[in-house]
C-alpha positions, 0 to 999 in steps of 0.5 A: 500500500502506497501512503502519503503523509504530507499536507497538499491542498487539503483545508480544515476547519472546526464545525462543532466544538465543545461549549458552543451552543451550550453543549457539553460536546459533539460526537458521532458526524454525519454528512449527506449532499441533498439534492440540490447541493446542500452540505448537511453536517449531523451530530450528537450534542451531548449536553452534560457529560459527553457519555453515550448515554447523555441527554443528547440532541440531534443537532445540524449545520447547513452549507450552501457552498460545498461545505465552505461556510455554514449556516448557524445551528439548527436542534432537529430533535430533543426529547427531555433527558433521552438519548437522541442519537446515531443520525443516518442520513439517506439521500433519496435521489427519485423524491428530492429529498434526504431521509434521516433514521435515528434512535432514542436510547438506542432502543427505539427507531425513528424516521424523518424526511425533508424535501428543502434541502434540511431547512424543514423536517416532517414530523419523526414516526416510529419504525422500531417495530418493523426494524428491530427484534424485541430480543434485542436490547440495544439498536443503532442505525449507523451512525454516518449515511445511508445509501440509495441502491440502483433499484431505488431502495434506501438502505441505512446499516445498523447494528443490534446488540443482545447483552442486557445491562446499562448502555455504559456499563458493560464490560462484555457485548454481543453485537452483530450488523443488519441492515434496515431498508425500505422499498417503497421511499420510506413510507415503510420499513423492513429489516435484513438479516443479522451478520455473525454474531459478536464479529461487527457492528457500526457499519457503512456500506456502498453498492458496487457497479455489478449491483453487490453491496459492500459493508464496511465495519467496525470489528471486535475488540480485539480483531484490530482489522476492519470487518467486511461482508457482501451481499447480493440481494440488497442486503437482506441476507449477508456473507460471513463477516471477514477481517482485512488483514491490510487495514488495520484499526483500533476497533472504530466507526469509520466511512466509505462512499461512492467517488465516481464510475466509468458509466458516469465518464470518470473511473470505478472510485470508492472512497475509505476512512478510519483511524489506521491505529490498533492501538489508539483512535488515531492516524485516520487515513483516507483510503481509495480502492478503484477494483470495487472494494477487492484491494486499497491500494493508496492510503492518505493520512488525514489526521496523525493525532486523535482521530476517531468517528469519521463521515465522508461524503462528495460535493456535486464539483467533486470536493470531498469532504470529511467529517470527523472526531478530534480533540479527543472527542471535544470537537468535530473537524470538517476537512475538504480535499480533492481527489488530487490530495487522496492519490497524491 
């Protein structure tokens, strides 16, 4: 693997920071491109400790110039003291809008749908009945974007977990990774079949052009290499989960997004990121694969330092962007950089 560590023309700038709005912190971003170019930014504004199991907002930032400035910030949703949490943004490309699952909890599934470009969202429905197994004790759809395959369905991975207990407080779990889709443009929802139990669980994925869907995980303690798995019905059913022995990781949330294809006139590009670190939630790397997920053959340090829950997501003119965790956990940086930067 080919790595390039020097600085180029990539350019930073804090989005959320620790205290502002009078949040304790931010953590776990999310990024989406609506259909008319706004850059949606999503996080957790965690308001008196910065645990998972907070009191904790959804929160959202908006750009109108490809993530150069952003609008003031916008609360999407806070339900007293419960978690509101793991926001997952879909882009639905056939209504012109951008769908968002999150939870309450981590127990509890919800869905809402904007069609101006995140200025306005309809009111949350409840969809947990459809997509989570009333064996489970806990849920996260996500967290980071959904997809919306070339069929038209909209696909947000997930991840479930069976071990009773506080959120917090346990010292052993048994989490796995699912998927939760919807055929008929999120008026009604579904869930796929579980993975291997306690391989995997945060999770992206991206469709291939021969019509598979690759996802991307966050492994075991203890595996110290991202997980991966393959589905061919659109992920209803999914393959055993692997581990890439040429990526290796702390056990992290990390990214993965579609670049460009040659039925669009460019190349068959996918883009990857997170923290290449086993030992610590740093180095966060921006990975590139041009045979459909197979290999990552050249790696772009992003961040040396503290780096930790990422989002990637690609501007209409081809910018890229990367939300993510740093400062440990007290704030959440957005990078913006070309494909020139990636590849060196």
């Amino acid at each position: 693997m080919q790595t390039h560590t020097d600085e180029g023309s990539c350019h930073r700038m804090p989005l959320f920071t620790a205290g502002e709005c009078g949040y304790f912190t931010y953590r776990i971003p999310a990024l989406a491109v609506s259909p008319g170019g706004t850059v949606l930014a999503f996080a957790e504004g965690r308001r008196n400790n910065g645990a998972d199991d907070d009191a904790i907002d959804l929160v959202l930032k908006r750009s109108l110039d490809g993530g150069v400035t952003w609008q003031p910030l916008q609360v999407l949703c806070r339900d007293g003291e419960r978690s509101v949490n793991q926001p997952t943004p879909i882009v639905d490309a056939a209504r012109k809008r951008v769908v968002l699952l999150f939870c309450k909890d981590n127990t509890a599934v919800y869905v809402t749908k904007s069609s101006d470009d995140g200025v306005s969202w309809s009111p949350a429905v409840e969809i947990t009945g459809a997509v989570v197994d009333s064996a489970w004790a806990f849920v996260g759809t996500g967290p980071g974007h959904g997809i919306q395959l070339s069929s038209g369905r909209l696909l947000a991975p997930s991840w479930g977990d069976v071990t009773p207990g506080r959120l917090t407080q346990r010292k052993e779990v048994q989490q796995f990774s699912y998927a939760v889709f919807s055929d008929d443009n999120g008026a009604t929802w579904k869930r796929g079949a579980p993975m291997d139990m306690g391989c995997s669980d945060e999770c992206m994925a991206v469709e291939t052009v021969d019509g598979a869907l690759y996802m991307d995980m966050r492994s075991a303690p203890g595996r110290k290499r991202r997980a991966y798995a393959w589905s061919r019905d659109g992920g209803t059913h999914w393959s055993m989960v692997q581990y890439d022995e040429r990526l290796p990781e702390p056990s992290c949330q990390g990214s993965i997004v579609r670049y460009s294809t040659e039925a669009e006139g460019g190349e068959n590009r996918i883009l990857m990121a997170h923290p290449a670190r086993t030992g610590a939630r740093q180095r966060l790397t921006v990975l590139t694969s041009t045979d459909e997920c197979c290999s990552w053959p050249v790696a772009r340090v992003l961040d040396e330092g503290y780096s930790g829950y990422s989002d990637l997501a690609v501007t209409p003119d081809k910018t890229i962007l990367c939300l993510y965790e740093t400062a440990g956990c007290m704030a959440l940086t957005l990078a913006r950089f070309d494909l020139a930067w990636v590849t060196g």
